[in-house]
Every structure is written in C-alpha cells, then in structure tokens.
C-alpha positions in Angstrom: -2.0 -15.3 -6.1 -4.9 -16.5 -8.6 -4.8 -14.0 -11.5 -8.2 -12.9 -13.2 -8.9 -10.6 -15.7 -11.6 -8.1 -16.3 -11.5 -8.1 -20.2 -11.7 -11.1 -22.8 -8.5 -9.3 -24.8 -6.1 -9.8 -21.5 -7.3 -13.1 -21.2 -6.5 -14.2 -24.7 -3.4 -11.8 -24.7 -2.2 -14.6 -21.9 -3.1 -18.1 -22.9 -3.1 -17.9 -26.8 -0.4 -15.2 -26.8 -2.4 -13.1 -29.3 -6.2 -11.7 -29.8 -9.1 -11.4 -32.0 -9.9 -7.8 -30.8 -8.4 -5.5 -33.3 -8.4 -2.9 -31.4 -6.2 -4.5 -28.8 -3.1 -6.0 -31.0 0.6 -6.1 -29.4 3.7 -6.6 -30.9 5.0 -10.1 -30.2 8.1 -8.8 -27.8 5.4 -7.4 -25.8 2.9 -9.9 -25.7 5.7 -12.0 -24.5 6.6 -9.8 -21.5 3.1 -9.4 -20.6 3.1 -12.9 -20.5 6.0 -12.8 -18.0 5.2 -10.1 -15.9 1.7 -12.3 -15.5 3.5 -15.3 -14.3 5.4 -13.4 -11.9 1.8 -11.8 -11.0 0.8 -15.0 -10.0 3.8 -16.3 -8.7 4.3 -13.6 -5.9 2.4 -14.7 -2.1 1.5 -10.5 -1.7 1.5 -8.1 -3.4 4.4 -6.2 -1.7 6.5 -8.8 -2.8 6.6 -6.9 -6.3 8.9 -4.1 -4.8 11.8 -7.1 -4.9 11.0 -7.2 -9.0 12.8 -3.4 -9.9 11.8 -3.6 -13.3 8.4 -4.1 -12.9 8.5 -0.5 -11.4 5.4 -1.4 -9.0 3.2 1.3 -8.0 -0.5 2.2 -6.4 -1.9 4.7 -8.5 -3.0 8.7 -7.4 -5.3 10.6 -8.9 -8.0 9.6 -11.3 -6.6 6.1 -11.0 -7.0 5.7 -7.2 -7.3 2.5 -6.1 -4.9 0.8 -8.8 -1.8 -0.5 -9.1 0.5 -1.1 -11.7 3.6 -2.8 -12.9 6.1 -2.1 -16.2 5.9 -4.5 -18.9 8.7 -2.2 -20.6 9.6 1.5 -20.8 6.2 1.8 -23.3 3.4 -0.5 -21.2 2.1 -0.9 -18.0 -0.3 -3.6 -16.7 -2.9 -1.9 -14.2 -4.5 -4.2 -12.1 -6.7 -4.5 -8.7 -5.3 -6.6 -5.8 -7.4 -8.2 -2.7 -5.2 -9.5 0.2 -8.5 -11.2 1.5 -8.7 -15.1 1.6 -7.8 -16.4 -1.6 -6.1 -13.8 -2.7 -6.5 -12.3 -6.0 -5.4 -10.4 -8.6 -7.6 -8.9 -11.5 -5.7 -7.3 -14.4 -7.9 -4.1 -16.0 -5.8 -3.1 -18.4 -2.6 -2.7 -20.4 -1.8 1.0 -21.4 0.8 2.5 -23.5 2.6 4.9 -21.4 3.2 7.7 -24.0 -1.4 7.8 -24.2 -1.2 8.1 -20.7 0.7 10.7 -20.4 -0.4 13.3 -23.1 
C-alpha cells in the first residue's frame, strides 16, 4: 500500500521520528510504534489484512467518524486513517488521537 498523510506533523512524526509542531509532540516509545504500525501500514497488500495484526485492534469507525478506520499504536493512541482499494492503492493517515481525549 503507498502511505500518505494528510498533515505535515505525521509526515515528520515518520521519517525524522520527531516534529517541529508543538502542539503535536510524542513521547519517544510512541513515536517509535507509530513508526511501526506505519511500516506495517504499508507493508499489508489490503487492508483486511490488518485483522491478522491483533494488536493493532483494526476497526472502521461509526458515528461521527464514519468513513474511518483505525489501528492501536498502544492502549493510549490510535492512528485514524482513510483507505482506497482502487488501483494503486492507498492509504492516507489523518490523525493520531489519544484514546483517553476521545473518549471524554
């Protein structure tokens, strides 16, 4: 899957393993699994393939979040991203949300 993403912060998060946006700093431990869970992103042909990955606790989203998905970078974060199964598939990561924010 080729793996884009919608905001500059993810991007950076990714290939320089940290960010200038302040607003958007991580912990090392979880920069580092985001950084896994994004190679495995790009690694998988579909996206159903994520169900063989537990951990990531795939999911499409309900709600006010219809037309998402998401996958666990740990018990606290969740990537949400957009998939096409179209030619040259894709995947575009949105966000990265702290679970306990979401939930409130």
């Amino acid at each position: 899957m080729e793996i884009q993403f919608e905001k500059d912060y993810l991007r950076e998060l990714y290939y320089d393993g940290k960010t200038n946006d302040k607003q958007h700093r991580y912990q090392p431990q979880i920069v580092k699994k985001y950084i896994r869970v994004v190679d495995i992103l790009d690694s998988v042909d579909k996206v159903t393939d994520l169900y063989r990955f537990n951990a990531l606790h795939y999911e499409k989203l309900t709600g006010d979040k219809a037309g998402l998905e998401s996958v666990r970078v740990n018990d606290q974060y969740r990537i949400e991203f957009v998939s096409s199964e179209e030619p040259g598939k894709s995947i575009t990561i949105c966000n990265i949300i702290e679970l306990s924010n979401h939930y409130k």
